[in-house]
N, CA and C atoms of all chains as a GROMACS GRO file, in nm:
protein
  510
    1UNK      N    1  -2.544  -9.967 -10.420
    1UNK     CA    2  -2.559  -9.860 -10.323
    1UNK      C    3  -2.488  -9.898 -10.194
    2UNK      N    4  -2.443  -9.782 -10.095
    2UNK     CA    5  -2.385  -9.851  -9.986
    2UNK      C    6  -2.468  -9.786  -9.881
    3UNK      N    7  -2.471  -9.902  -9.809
    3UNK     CA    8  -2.543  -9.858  -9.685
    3UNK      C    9  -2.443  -9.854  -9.575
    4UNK      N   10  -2.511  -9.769  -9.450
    4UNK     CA   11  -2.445  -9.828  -9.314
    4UNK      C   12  -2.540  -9.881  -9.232
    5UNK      N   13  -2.524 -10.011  -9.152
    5UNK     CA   14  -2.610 -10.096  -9.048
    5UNK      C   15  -2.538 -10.061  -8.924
    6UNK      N   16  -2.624  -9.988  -8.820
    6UNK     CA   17  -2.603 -10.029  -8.662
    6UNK      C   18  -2.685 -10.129  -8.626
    7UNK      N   19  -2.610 -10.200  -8.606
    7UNK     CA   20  -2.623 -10.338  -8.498
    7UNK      C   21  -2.682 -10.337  -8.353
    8UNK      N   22  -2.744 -10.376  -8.292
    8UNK     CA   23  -2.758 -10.361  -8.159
    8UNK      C   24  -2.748 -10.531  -8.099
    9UNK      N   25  -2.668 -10.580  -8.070
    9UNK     CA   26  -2.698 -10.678  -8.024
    9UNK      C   27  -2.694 -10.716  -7.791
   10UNK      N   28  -2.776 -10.744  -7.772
   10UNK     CA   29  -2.845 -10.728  -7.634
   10UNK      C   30  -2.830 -10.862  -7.574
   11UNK      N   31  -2.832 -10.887  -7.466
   11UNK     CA   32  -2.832 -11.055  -7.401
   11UNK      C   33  -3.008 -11.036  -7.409
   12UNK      N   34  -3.056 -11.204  -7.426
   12UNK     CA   35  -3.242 -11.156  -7.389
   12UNK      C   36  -3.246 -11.134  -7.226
   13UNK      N   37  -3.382 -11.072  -7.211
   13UNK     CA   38  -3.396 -10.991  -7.087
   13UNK      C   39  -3.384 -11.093  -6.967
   14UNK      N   40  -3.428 -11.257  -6.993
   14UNK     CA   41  -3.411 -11.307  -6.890
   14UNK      C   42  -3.269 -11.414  -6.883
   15UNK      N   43  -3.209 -11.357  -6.940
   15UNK     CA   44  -3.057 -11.408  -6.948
   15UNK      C   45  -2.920 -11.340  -6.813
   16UNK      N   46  -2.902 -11.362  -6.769
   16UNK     CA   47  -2.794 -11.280  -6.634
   16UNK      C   48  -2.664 -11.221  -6.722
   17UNK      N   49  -2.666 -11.136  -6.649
   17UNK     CA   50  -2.573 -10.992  -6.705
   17UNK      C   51  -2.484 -10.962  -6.623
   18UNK      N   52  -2.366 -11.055  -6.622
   18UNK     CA   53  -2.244 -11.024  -6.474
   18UNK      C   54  -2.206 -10.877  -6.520
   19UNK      N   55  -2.145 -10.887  -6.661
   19UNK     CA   56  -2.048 -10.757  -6.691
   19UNK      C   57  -2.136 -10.627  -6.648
   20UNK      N   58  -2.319 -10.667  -6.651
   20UNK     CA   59  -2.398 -10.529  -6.634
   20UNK      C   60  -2.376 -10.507  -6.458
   21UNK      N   61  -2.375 -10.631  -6.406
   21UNK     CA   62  -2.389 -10.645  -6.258
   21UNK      C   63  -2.225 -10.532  -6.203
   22UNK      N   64  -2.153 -10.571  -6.288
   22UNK     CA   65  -2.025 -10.581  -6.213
   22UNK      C   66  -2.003 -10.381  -6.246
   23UNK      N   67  -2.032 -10.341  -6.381
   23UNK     CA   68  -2.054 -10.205  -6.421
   23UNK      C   69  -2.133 -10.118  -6.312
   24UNK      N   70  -2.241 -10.187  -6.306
   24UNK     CA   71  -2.327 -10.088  -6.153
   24UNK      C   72  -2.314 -10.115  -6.064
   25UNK      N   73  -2.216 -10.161  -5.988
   25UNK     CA   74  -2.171 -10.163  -5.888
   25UNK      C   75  -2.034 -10.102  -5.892
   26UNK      N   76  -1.958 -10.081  -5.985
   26UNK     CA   77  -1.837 -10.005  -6.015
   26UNK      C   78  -1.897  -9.858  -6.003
   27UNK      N   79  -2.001  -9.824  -6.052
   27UNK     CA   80  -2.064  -9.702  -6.078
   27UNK      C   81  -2.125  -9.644  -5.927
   28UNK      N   82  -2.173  -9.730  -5.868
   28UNK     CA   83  -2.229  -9.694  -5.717
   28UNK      C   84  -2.094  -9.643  -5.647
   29UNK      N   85  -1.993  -9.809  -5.658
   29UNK     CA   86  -1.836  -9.723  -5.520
   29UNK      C   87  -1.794  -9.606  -5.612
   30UNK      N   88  -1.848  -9.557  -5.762
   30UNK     CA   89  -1.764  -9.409  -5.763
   30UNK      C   90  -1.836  -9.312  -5.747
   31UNK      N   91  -2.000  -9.362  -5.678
   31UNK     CA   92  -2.048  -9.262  -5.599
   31UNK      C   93  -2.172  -9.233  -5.674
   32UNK      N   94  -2.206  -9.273  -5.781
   32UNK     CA   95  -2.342  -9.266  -5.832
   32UNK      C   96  -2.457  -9.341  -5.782
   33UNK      N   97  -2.563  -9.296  -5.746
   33UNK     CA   98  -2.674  -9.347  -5.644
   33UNK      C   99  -2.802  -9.345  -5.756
   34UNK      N  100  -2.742  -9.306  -5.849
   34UNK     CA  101  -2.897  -9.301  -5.927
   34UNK      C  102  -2.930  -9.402  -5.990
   35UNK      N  103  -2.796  -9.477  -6.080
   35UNK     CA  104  -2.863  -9.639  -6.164
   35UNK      C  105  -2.892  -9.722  -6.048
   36UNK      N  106  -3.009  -9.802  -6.124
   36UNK     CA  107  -3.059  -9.901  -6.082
   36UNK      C  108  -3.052 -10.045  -6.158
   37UNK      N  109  -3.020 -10.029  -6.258
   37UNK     CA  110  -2.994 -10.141  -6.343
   37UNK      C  111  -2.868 -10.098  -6.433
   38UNK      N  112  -2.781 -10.173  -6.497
   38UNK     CA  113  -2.739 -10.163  -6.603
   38UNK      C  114  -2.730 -10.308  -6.696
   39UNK      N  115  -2.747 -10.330  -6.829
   39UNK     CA  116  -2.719 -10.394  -6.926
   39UNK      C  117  -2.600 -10.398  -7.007
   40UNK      N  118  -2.518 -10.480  -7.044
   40UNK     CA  119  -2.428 -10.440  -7.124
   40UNK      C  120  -2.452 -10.532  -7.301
   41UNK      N  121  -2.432 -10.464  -7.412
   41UNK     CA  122  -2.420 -10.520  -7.517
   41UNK      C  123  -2.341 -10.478  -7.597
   42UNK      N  124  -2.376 -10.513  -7.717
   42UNK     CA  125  -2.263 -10.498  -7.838
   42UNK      C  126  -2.341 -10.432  -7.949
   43UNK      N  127  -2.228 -10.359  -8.004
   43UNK     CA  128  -2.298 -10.243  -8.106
   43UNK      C  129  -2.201 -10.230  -8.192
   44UNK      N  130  -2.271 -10.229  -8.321
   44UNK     CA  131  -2.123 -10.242  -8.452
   44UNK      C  132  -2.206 -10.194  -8.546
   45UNK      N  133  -2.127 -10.135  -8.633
   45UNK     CA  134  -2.154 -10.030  -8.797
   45UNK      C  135  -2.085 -10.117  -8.831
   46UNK      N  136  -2.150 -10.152  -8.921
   46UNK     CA  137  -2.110 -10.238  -9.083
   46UNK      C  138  -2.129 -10.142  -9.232
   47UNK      N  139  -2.037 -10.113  -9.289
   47UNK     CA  140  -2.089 -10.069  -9.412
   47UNK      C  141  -2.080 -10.156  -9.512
   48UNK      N  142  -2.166 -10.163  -9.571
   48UNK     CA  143  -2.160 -10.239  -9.697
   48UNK      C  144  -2.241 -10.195  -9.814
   49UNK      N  145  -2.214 -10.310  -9.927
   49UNK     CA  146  -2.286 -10.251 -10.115
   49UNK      C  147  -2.398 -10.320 -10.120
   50UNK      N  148  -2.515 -10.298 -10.147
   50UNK     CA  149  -2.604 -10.366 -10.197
   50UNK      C  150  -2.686 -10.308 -10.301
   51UNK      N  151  -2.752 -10.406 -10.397
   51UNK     CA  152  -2.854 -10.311 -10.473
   51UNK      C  153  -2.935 -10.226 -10.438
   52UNK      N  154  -3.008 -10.289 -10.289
   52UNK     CA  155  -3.118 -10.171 -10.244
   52UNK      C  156  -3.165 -10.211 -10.079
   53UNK      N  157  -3.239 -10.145 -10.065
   53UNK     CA  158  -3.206 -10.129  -9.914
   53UNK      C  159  -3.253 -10.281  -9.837
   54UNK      N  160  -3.403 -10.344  -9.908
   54UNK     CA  161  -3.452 -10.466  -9.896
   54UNK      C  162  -3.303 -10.568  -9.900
   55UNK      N  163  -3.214 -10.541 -10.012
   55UNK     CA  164  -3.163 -10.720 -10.036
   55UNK      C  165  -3.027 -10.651  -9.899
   56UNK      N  166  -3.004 -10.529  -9.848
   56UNK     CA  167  -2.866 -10.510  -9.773
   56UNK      C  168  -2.984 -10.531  -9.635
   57UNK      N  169  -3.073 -10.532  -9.580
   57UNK     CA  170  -3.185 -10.579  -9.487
   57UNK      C  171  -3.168 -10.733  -9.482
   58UNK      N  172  -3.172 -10.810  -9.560
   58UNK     CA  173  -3.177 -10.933  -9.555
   58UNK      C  174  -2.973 -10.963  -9.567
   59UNK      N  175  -2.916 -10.944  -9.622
   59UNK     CA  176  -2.824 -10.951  -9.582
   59UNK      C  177  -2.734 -10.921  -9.423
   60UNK      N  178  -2.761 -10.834  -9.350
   60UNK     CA  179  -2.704 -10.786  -9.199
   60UNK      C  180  -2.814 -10.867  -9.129
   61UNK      N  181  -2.934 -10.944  -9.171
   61UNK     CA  182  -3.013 -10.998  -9.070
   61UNK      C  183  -2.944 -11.138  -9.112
   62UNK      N  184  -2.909 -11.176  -9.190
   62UNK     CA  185  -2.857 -11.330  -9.262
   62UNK      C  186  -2.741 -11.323  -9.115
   63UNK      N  187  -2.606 -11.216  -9.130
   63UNK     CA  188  -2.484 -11.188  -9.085
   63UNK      C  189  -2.523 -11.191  -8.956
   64UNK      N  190  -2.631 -11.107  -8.889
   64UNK     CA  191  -2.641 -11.126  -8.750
   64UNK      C  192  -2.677 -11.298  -8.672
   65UNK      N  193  -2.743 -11.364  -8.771
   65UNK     CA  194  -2.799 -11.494  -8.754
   65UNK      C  195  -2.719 -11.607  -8.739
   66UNK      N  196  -2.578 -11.561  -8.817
   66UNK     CA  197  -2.461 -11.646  -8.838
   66UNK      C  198  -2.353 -11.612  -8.774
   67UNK      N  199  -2.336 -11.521  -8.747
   67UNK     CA  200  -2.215 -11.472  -8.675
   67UNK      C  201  -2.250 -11.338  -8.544
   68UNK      N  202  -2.290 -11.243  -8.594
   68UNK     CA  203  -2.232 -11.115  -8.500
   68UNK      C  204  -2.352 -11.154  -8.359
   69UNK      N  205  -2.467 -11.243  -8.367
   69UNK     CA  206  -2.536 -11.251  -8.269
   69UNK      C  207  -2.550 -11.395  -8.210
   70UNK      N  208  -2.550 -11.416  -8.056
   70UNK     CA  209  -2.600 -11.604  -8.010
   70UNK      C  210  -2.676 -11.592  -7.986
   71UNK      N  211  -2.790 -11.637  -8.093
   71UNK     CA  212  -2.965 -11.633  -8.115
   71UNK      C  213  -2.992 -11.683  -8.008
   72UNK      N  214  -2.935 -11.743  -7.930
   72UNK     CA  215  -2.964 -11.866  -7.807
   72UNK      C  216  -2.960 -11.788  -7.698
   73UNK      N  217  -2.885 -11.706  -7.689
   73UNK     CA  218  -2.911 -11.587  -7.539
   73UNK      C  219  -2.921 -11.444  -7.624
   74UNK      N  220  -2.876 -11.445  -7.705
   74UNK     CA  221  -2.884 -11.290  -7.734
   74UNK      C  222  -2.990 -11.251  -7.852
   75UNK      N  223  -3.037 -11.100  -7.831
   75UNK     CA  224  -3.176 -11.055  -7.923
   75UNK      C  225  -3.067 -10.969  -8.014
   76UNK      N  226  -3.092 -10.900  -8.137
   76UNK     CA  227  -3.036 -10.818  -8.187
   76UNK      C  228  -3.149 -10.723  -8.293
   77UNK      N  229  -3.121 -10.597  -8.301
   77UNK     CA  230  -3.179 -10.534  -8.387
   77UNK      C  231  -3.112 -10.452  -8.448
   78UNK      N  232  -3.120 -10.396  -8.606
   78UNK     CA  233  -3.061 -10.338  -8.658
   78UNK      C  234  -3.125 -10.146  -8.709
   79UNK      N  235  -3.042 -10.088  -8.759
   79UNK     CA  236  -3.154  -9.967  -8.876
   79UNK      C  237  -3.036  -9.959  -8.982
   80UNK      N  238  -3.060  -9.950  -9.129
   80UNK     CA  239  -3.013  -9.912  -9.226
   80UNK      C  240  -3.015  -9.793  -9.251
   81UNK      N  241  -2.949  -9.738  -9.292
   81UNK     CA  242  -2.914  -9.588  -9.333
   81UNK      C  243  -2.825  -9.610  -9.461
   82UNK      N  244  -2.876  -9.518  -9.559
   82UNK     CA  245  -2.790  -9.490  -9.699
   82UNK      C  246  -2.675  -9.425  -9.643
   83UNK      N  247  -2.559  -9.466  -9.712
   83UNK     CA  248  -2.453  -9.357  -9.677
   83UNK      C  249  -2.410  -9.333  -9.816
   84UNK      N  250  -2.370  -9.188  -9.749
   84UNK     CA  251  -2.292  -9.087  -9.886
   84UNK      C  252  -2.198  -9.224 -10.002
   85UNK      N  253  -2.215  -9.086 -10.131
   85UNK     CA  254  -2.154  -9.227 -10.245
   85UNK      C  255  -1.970  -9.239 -10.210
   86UNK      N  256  -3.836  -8.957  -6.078
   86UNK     CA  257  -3.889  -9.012  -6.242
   86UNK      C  258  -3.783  -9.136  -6.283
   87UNK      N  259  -3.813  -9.188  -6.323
   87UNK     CA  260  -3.709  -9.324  -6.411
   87UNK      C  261  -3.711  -9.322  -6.532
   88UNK      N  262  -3.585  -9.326  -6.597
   88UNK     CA  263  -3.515  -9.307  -6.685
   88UNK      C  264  -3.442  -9.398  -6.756
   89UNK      N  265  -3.433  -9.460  -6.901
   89UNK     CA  266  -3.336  -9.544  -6.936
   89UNK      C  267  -3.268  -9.467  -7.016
   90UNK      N  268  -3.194  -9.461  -7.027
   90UNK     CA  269  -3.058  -9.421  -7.114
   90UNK      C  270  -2.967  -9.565  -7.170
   91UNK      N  271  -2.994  -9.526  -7.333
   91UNK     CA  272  -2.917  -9.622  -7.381
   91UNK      C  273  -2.794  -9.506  -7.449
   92UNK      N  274  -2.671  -9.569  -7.425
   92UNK     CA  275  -2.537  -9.557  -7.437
   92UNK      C  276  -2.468  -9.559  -7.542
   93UNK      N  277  -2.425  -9.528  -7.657
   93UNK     CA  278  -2.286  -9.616  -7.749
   93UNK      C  279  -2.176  -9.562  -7.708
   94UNK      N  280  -2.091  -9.652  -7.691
   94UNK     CA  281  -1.937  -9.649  -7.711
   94UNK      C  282  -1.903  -9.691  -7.853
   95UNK      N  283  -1.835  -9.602  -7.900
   95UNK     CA  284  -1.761  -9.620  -8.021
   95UNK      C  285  -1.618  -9.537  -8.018
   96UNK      N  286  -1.500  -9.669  -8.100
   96UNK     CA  287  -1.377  -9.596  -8.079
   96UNK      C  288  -1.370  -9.488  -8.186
   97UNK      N  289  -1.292  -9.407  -8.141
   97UNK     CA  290  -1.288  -9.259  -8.214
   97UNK      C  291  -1.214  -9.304  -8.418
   98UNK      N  292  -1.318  -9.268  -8.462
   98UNK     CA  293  -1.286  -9.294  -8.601
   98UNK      C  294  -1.106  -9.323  -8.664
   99UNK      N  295  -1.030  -9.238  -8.600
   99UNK     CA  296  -0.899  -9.262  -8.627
   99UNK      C  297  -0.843  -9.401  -8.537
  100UNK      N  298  -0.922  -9.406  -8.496
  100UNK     CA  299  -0.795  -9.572  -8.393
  100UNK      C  300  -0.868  -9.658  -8.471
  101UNK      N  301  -0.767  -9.746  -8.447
  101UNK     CA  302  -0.731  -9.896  -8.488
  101UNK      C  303  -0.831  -9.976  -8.456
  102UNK      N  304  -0.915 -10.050  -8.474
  102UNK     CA  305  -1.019 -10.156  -8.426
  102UNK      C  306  -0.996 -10.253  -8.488
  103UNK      N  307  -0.882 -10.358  -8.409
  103UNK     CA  308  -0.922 -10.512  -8.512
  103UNK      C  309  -0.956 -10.613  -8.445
  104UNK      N  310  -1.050 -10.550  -8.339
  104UNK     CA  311  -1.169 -10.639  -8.297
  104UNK      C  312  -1.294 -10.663  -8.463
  105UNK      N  313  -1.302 -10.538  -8.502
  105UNK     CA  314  -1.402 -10.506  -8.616
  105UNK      C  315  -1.304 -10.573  -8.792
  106UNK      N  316  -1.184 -10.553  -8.748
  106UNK     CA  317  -1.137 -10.642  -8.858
  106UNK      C  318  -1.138 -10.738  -8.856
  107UNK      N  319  -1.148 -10.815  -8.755
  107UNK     CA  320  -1.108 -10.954  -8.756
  107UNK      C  321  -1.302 -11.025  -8.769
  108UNK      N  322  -1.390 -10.964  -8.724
  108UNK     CA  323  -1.531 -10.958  -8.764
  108UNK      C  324  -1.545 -10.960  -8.886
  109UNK      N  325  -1.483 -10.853  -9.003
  109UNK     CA  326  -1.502 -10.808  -9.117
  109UNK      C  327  -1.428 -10.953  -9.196
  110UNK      N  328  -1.364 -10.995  -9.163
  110UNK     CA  329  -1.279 -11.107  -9.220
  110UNK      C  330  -1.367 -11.243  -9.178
  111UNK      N  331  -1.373 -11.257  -9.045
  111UNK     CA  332  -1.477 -11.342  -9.060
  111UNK      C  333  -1.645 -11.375  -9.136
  112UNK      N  334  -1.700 -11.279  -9.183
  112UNK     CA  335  -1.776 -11.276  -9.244
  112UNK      C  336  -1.739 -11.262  -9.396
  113UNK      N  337  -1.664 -11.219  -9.372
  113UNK     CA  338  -1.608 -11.253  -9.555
  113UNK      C  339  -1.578 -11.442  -9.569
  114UNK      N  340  -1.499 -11.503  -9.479
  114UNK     CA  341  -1.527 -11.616  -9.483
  114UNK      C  342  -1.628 -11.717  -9.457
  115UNK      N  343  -1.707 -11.690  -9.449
  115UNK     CA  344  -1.833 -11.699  -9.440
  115UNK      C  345  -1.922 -11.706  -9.518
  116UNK      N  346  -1.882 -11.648  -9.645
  116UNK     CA  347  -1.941 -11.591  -9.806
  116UNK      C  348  -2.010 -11.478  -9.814
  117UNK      N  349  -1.995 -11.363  -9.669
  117UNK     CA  350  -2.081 -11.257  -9.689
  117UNK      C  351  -1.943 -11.198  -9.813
  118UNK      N  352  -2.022 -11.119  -9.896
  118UNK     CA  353  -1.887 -11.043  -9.964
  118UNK      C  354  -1.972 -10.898 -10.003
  119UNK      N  355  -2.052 -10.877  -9.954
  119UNK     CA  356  -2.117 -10.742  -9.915
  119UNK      C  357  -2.001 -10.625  -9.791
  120UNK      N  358  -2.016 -10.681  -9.713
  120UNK     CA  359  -1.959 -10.600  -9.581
  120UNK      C  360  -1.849 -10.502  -9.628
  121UNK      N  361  -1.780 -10.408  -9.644
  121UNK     CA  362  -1.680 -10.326  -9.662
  121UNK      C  363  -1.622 -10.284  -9.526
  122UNK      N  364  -1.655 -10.266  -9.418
  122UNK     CA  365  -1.623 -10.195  -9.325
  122UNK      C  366  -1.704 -10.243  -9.215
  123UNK      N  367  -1.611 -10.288  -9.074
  123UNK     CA  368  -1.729 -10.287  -8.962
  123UNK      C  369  -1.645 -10.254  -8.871
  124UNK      N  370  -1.700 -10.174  -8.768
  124UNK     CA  371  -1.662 -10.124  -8.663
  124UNK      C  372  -1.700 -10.140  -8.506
  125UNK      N  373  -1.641 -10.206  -8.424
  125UNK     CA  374  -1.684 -10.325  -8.296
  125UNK      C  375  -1.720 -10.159  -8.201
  126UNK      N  376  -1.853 -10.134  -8.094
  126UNK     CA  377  -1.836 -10.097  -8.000
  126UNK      C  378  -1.930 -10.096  -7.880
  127UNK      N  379  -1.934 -10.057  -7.780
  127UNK     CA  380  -2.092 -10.123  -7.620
  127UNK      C  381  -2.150 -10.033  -7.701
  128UNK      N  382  -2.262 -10.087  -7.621
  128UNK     CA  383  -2.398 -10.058  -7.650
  128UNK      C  384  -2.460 -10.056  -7.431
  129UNK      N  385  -2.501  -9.955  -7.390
  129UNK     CA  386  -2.551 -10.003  -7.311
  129UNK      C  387  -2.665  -9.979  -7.233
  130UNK      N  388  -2.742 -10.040  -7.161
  130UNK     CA  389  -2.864  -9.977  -7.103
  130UNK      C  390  -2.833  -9.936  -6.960
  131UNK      N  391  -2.843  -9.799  -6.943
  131UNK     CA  392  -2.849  -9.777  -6.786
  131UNK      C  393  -3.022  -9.759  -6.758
  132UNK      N  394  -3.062  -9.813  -6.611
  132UNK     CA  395  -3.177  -9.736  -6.576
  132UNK      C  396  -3.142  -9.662  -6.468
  133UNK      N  397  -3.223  -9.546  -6.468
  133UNK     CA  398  -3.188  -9.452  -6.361
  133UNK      C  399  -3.304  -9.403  -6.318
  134UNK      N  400  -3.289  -9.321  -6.160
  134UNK     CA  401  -3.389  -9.257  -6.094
  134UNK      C  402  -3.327  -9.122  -6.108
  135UNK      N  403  -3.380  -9.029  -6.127
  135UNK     CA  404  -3.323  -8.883  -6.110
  135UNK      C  405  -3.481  -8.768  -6.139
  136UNK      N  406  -3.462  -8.642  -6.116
  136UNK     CA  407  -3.588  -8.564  -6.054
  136UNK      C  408  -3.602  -8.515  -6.219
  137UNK      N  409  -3.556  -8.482  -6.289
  137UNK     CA  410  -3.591  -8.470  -6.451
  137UNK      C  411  -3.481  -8.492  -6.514
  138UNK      N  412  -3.546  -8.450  -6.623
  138UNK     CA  413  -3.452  -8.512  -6.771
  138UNK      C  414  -3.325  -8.473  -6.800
  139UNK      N  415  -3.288  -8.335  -6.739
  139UNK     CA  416  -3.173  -8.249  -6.750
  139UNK      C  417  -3.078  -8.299  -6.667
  140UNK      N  418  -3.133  -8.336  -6.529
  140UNK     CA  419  -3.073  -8.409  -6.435
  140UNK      C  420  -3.010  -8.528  -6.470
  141UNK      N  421  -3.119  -8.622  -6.503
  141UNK     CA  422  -3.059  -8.774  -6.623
  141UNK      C  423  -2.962  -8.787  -6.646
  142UNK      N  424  -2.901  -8.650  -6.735
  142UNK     CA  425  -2.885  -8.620  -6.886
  142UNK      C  426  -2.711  -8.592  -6.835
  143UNK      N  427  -2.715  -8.507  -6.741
  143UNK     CA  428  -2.581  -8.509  -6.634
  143UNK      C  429  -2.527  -8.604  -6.570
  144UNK      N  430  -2.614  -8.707  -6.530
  144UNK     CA  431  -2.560  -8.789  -6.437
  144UNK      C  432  -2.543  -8.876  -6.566
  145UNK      N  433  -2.577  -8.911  -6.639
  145UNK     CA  434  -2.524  -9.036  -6.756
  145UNK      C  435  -2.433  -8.972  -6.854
  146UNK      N  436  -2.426  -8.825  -6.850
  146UNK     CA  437  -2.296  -8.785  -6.920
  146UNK      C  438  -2.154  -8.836  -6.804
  147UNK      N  439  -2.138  -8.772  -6.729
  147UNK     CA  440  -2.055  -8.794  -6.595
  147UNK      C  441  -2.028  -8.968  -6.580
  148UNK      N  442  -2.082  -9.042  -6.588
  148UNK     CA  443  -2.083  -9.184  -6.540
  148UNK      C  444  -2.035  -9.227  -6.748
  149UNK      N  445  -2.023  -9.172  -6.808
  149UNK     CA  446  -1.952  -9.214  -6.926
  149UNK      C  447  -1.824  -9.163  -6.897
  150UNK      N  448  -1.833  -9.022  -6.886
  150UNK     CA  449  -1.682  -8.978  -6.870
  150UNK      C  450  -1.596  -9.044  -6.758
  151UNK      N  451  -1.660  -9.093  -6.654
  151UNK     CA  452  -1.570  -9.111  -6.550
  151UNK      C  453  -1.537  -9.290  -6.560
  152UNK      N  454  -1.641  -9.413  -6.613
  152UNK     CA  455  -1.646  -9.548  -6.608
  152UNK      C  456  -1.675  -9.592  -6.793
  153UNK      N  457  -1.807  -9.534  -6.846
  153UNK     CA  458  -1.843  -9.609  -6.943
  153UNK      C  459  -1.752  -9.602  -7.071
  154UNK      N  460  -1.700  -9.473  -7.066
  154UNK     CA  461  -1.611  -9.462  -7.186
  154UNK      C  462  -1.462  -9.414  -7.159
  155UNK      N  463  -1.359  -9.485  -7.222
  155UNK     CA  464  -1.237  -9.431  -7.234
  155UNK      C  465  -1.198  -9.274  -7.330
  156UNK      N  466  -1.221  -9.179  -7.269
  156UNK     CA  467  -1.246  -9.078  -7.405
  156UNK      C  468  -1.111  -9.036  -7.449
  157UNK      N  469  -1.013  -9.128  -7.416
  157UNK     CA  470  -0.885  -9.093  -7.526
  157UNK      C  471  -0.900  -9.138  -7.622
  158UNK      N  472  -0.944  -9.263  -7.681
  158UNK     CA  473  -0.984  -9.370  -7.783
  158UNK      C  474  -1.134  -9.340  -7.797
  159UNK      N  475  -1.231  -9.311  -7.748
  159UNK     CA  476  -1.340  -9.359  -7.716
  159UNK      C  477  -1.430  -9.206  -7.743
  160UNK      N  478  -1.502  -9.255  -7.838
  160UNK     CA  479  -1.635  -9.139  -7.803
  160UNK      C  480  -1.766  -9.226  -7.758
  161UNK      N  481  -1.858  -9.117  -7.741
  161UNK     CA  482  -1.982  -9.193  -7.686
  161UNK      C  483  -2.129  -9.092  -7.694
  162UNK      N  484  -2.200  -9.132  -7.731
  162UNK     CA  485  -2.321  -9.066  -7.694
  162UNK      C  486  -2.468  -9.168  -7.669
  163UNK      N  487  -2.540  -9.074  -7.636
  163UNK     CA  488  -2.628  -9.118  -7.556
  163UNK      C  489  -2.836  -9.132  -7.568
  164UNK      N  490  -2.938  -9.134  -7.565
  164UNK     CA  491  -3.063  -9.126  -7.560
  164UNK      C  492  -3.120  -9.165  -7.448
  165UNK      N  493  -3.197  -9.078  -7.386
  165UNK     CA  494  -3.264  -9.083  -7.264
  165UNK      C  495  -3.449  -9.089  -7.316
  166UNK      N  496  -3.512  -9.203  -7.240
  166UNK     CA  497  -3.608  -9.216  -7.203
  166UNK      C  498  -3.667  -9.215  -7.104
  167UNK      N  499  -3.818  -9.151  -7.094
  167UNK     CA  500  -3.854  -9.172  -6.956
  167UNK      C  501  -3.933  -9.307  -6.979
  168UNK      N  502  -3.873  -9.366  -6.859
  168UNK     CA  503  -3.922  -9.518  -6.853
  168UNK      C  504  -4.072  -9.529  -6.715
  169UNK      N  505  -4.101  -9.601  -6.788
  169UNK     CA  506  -4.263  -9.624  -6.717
  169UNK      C  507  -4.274  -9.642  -6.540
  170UNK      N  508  -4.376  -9.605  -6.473
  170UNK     CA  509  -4.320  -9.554  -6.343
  170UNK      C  510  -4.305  -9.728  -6.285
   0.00000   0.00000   0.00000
C-alpha cells in the first residue's frame, strides 16, 4: 500500500530560534504589528510502500530518528494518510 | 485574542526540489528502501494578537504573500488557533 507522511519537524521549545527571531522582525519593518513570536521548522511529504499503515508508522518514525530529525534539539511529529493506488 | 497560526510552505508540485531528492537518496542509503518520493518544505509557527479570527486569518494570509512564501515557486496554506489567553 502507499502511504503519504507529513513530517513536522520543530526545534524543542527551549532551544533559540535565530531564523524565527530574524523572520519577526523582517515581518514588523514590513509593518506587521500583530506577531509576537515566530518559530521556524521543517516540513516534508514522503511517499512511500508499505504493507500497512502500523509497519509504514514505524518506518517514517525509524527515518525521522536517523536522518530527517536532530533528536538533540529538534521534536518531530508525523500523520499518515493512504494515498490513491 | 491570541492566535497561533501554523504555516506550510510547499514548492508548487511542478518545480524541481532536490533539496527532497537529495533526502530521498539519502535515506535510500541508509537502507530505508520504502520512501518513493519526498518533498522538502517550512513549516511555521506564527503567534499573533488580532481582535478575531477573520482578522488572524488576513493578517497571516498577507504576511505569507508578502515574506513567508515565494508564490512563484511556492504555495502555502495555513491553520489558525486560538491560543490560550
Amino acid at each position: 500500500m502507499r502511504f503519504l507522511a507529513r513530517v513536522y519537524v520543530t526545534l524543542k521549545p527551549t532551544v533559540n530560534d535565530p531564523q524565527g527571531i530574524t523572520v519577526l522582525s523582517a515581518l514588523k519593518n514590513l509593518g506587521f504589528d500583530s506577531p509576537e513570536s515566530v518559530r521556524v521548522g521543517k516540513y516534508l511529504e514522503v511517499g512511500l510502500e508499505a504493507a500497512s499503515q502500523d509497519e509504514a508508522s514505524l518506518q517514517v518514525d525509524a527515518m525521522c530518528k536517523t536522518l530527517l530529525a536532530n533528536t538533540v534539539i529538534e521534536q518531530y511529529r508525523f500523520d499518515l494518510e493512504e494515498a490513491g493506488a
